[in-house]
N, C-alpha and C positions, 0 to 999 in steps of 0.2 A: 336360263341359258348359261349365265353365270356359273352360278353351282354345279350345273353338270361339267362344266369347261375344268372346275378345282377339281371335283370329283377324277374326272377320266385325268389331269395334268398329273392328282398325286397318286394315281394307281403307276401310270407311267413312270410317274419318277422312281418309286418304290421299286419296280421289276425291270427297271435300266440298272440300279446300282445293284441289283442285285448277280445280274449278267459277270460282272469281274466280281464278287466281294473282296477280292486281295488289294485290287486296285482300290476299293472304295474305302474298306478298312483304313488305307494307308492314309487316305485324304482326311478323312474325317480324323485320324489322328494326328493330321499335320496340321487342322484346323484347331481341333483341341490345343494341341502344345501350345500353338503362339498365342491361342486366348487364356487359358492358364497361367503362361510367362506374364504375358502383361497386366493378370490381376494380379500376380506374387509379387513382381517388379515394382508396381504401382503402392499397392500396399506397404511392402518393406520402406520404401522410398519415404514416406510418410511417415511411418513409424521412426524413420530415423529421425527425421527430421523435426517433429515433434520432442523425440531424447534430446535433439540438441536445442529445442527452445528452452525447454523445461529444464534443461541441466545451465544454461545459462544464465535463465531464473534461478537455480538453486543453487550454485558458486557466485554470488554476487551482483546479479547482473537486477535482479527480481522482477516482476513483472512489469514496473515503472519508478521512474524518480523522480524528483523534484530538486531543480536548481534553481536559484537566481537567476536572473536575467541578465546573460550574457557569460553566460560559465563557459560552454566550450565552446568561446570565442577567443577564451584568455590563452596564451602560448604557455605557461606554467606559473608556478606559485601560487600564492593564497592572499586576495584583500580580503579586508572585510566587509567590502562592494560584493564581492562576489559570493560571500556568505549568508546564513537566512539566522534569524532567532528564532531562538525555539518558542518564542510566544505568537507569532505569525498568524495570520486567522484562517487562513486556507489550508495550512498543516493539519490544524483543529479540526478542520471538515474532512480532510481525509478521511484521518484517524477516528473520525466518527460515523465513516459511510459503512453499511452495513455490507459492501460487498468487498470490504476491505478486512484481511486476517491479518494482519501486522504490519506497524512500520519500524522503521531504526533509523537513529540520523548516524551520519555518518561525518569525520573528518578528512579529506583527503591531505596531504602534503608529500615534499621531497625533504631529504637532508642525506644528515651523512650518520651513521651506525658505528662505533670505535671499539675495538676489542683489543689489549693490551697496546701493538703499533700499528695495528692496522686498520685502515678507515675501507668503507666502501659508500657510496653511494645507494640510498634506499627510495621504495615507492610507499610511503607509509599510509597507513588507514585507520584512524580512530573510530572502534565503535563500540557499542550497549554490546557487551558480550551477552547475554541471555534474547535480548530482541531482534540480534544478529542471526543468531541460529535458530530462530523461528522466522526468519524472513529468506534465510541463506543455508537450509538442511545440510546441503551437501559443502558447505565452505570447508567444514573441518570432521575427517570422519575417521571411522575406526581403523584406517592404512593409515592416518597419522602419527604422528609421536607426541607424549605428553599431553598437556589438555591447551583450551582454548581461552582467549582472555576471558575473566571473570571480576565482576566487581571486589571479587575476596583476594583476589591477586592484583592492587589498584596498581604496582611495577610490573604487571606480566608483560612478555613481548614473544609472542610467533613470528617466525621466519618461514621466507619459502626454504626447501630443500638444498637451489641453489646457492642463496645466498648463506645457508649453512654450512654447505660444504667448501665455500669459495674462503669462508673464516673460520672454518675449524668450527662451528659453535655446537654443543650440545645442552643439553638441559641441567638449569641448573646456575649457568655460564651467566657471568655480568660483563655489561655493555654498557655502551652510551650513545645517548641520541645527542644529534645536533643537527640543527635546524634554525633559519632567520626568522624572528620574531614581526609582527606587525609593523613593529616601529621602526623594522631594518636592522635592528642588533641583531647580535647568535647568540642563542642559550643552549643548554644543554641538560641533559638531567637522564641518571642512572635508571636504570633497570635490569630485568631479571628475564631470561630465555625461559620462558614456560611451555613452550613447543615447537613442534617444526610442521609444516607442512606445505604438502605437493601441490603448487598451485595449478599445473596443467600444463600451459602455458609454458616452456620453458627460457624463453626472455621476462616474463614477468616473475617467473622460478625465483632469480638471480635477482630480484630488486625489491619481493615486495615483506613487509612486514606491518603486524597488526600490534593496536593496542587500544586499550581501552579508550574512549575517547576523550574521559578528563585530562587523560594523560597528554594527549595532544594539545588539547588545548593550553594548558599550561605548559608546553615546550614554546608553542609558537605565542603564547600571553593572550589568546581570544578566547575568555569565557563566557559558557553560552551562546554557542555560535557554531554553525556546521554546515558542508559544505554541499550536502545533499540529505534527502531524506528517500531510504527504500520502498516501497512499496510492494509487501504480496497479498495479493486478491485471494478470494474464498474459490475451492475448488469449481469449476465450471465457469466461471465468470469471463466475459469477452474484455481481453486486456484493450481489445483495441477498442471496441464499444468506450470502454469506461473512460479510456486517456482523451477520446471525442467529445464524451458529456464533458470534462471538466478543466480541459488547456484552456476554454475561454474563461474561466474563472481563476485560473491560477497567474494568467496575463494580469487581471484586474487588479491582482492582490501579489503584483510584483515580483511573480516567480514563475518557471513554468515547469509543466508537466512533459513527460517523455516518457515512450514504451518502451520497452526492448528490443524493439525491432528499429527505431530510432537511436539508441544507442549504439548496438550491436547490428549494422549492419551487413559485416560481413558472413552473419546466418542467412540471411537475406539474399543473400547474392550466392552461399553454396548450395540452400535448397533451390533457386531459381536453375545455378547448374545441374544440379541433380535429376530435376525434373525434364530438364531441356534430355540427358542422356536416357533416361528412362524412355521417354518419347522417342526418341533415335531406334531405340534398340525393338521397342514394340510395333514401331514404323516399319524398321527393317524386316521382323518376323510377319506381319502382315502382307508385307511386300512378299514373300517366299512362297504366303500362304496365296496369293494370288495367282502369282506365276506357276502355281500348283496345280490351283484349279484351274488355270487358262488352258495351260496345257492337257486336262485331263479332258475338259471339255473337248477340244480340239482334238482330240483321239475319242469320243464320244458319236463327235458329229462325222467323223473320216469313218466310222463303224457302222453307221448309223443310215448313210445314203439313201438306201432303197424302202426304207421306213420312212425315211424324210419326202422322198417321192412321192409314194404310196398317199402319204398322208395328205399331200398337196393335189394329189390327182383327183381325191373325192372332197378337196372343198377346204381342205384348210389352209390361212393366209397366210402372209410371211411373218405376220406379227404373231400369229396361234404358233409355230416355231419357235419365234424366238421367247414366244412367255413358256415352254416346255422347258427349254434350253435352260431358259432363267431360272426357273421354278426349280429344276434337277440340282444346280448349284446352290441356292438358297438350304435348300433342304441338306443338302451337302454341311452346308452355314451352320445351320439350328444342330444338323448332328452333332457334328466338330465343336459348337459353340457349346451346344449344352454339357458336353462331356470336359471340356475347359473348364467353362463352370463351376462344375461340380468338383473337379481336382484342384484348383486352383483354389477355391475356398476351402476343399478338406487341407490342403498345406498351410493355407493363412492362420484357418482354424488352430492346425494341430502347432503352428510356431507361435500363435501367441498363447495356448496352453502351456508349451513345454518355456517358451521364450529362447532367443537367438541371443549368447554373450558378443557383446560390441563392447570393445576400447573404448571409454568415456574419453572424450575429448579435455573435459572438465577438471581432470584430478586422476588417481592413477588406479580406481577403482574400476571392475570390468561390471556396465551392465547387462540388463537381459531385454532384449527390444519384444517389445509386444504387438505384432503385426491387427489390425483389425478388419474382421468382413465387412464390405461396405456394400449393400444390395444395390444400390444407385448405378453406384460405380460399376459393381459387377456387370450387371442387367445394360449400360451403357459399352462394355468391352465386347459383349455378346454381339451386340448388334451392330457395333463393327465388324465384325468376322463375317455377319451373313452382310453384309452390305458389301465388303472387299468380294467374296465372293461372287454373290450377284453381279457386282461389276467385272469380275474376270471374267466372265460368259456372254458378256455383251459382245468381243470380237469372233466369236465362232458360233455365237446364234445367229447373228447378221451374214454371220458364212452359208451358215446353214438356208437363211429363208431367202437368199436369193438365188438358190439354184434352180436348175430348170427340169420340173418333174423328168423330159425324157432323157437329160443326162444323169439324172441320181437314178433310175431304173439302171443304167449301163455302169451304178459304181461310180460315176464321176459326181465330186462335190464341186469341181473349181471350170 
């Protein structure tokens, strides 16, 4: 009884929508469009969002770090409480786990940077120039100027852009650093501009500057000592998985661990926006698509009267109504949906073929965002559209199955 009820429901539905095809065309591609928008949306939305993890892994930020315990509790400066040695035993294990591709330790400090009379205020960063830029790709790139610290340059000194421009400095140019020592004196000690570069950021533009990290360290007199160590994991690797297995070991062994998403948490809080307005906007187009189909139902069933009689006069209930009703709009659904679908993925497809240029947030390099198909997700956007649908037809099949066979004979549905 069943199968014949499906049988006769999609022969019906099939030679109803076929009665207007202009009107039904139009449905099934108002259904279409908002399921398409909301896989491109979706997708794009991700893919962005992923650039900006991974680009904030890749300007410094890395997949995790490791501080002492009680580092970003300190208001600024440098103890040497709040520094690690590099003979530590839990650094060792890092740097010995197999789902780990590099580390770098790193020096952070403040001071002041002098060039003939003029002083400015700096954000300095001592590091391993070689294990920097396998932990930090994009730190310094080819829109740079000059090169990046190196052990062969033990005086080199990078600047941001702004803080170059704010002193005049180009390459080549001597300077001096100054900076309080552990023990509360200032030292100071020359070096040499070996580059400039675009930090992104244009407040940290204006303050920040690199150098190798010996060099720091003997500015501020702590040799052997640093005040984070980077960490980048091997392609694929769950940064959050790994920072899980191992903060309770890095507590034990007097330091702790932290992702980037614990650092940088305001990625965290844009891609939470982002996804919130993505939502919004696929919300809204479903909502369109409903009031679409409501209404189109609703001029189905006002069409429809004397069919709807007829059909109750030899025995069908109000419920065999309202599952026609329902069945016409699903199907409605699955057309609209599948043709979404299908274009929605050939967009994804062909943009993360050709790739979409995005303004890196990170530096002043333009990327190319790589969108990806995701069947899950597709296959779940689909079945929203026949599920809105569906539920647009609930108010005018209920219209429908409570008429009264001898007023839908005279035309009358209400």
């Amino acid at each position: 009884m069943r199968t014949n009820f499906l049988r006769f429901a999609t022969i019906y539905a099939f030679r109803s929508l076929r009665r207007n095809p202009r009107r039904t065309v139009l449905t099934i591609f108002t259904v279409g469009f908002s399921v398409a928008m909301a896989i491109i949306a979706s997708r794009y939305s991700v893919a962005i969002m992923r650039l900006w993890q991974d680009g904030a892994a890749d300007t410094g930020t890395a997949h995790a770090q490791i501080h002492a315990l009680g580092y970003f509790d300190q208001p600024e400066g440098v103890t040497e409480e709040l520094t690690i040695a590099e003979d530590n035993a839990f650094l060792r294990r890092v740097a010995e786990d197999p789902r780990v591709l590099s580390v770098t330790p790193r020096l952070k400090l403040e001071g002041l940077i002098s060039v003939n009379d003029e002083s400015l205020y700096f954000l300095g960063i001592g590091v391993s120039g070689p294990s920097e830029q396998r932990v930090s790709p994009r730190l310094f790139t080819a829109n740079d100027v000059g090169n990046f610290v190196h052990p062969d340059t033990p005086d080199g000194v990078v600047v941001g852009a702004g803080l170059a421009q704010t002193l005049s400095l180009k390459i080549g140019d001597s300077v001096t650093l100054v900076a309080p020592t552990i023990e509360g004196s200032v030292n100071g000690i020359d070096a040499t501009i070996v580059g400039i570069v675009d930090a992104g950021v244009p407040s940290f533009n204006k303050r920040a500057l690199f150098t190798q990290i010996d060099l720091m360290q003997r500015l501020i007199r702590l040799p052997s000592r640093f005040t984070e160590l980077a960490v980048r994991l091997q392609p694929g690797v769950d940064a959050r998985q790994f920072v899980a297995d191992l903060a309770p070991l890095a507590a034990a062994d007097g330091v702790e661990l932290r992702g980037w998403w614990q650092i940088e948490p305001i990625i965290g809080n844009v891609g939470r926006i982002w996804d919130s307005v993505v939502g919004v906007i696929s919300a809204l187009l479903f909502l369109l698509t409903g009031l679409s189909v409501l209404n189109i139902i609703f001029m189905m069933v006002a069409e429809r009267t004397v069919e709807i009689g007829t059909l109750m006069a030899i025995g069908a209930r109000g419920r065999d109504i309202r599952r026609l009703f329902a069945f016409e709009a699903a199907l409605i659904g699955s057309l609209g949906g599948a043709l979404g679908l299908v274009v929605g993925n050939l967009v994804v497809g062909s943009m993360d073929y050709v790739g979409v240029p995005f303004k890196s947030p990170f530096g002043s390099d333009v990327l190319l965002v790589h969108p990806e198909i995701d069947p899950i997700m597709s296959l779940v956007v689909l079945l929203c559209g026949i599920f809105i649908c569906w539920l647009a037809s609930i108010p005018p099949s209920r219209k429908a199955s409570s008429v009264e066979p001898v007023r839908a004979f005279r035309g009358q549905i209400t």
